[in-house]
C-alpha positions in Angstrom: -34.9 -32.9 6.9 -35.9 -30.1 9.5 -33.7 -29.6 12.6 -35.9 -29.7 15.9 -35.2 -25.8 16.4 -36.7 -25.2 12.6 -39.7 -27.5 13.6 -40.4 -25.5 16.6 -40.5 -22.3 14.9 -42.8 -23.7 12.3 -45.1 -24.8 14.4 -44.7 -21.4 16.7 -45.8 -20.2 13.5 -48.6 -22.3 12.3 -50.4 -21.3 16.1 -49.9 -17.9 15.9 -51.4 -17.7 12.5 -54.2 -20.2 13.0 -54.8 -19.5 16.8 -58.0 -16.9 16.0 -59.5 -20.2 14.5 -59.1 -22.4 17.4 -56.5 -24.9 15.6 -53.9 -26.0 17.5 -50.9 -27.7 16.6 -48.2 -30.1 18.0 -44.9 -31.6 16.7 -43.2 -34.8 17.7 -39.4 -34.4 17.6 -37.2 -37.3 18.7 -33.9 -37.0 19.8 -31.4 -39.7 19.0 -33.2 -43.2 17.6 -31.9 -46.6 17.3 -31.5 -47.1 13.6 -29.3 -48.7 11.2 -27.8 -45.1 10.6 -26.4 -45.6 14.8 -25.3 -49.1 14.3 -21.9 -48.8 14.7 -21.7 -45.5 17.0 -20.8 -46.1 20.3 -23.1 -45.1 23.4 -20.2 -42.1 24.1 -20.7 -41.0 20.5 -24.6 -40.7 20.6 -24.2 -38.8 24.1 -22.8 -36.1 21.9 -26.0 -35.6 19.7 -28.2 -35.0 23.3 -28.3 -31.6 24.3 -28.2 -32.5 28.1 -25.5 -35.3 27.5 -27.6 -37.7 28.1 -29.0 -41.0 26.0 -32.7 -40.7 27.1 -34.4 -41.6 30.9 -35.3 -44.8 29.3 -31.5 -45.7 29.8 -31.5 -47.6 26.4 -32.1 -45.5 22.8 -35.4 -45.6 21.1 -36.9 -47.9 18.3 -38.5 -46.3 15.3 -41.7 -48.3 16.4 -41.4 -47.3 20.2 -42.1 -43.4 18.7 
């Protein structure tokens, strides 16, 4: 598993090194998703894992197949 700031910095990386060929790249990284790993956390609980403090603007948390 990669944290999102590890992903970033990978992929800062990848351009940099592989911008004087014209290949671009881009990352998709999810914040909190509704799996069975959240079952049992409350909404409160999850609001922890956002760095704003917030669920999501959808107001409900995302599906795997939604991303």
């Amino acid at each position: 598993m990669i944290t999102k700031g590890g992903l970033n910095a990978v992929m800062r990386s990848l351009a940099i090194e592989y911008a004087k060929e014209h290949i671009r790249f881009n990352a998709v990284a999810p914040g909190v998703v509704d799996t069975p790993l959240h079952a049992e956390d409350s909404n409160d609980s999850l609001k922890t894992l956002s760095p704003m403090g917030s669920i999501s603007r959808l107001r409900t948390l995302p599906t795997p197949s939604f991303i």
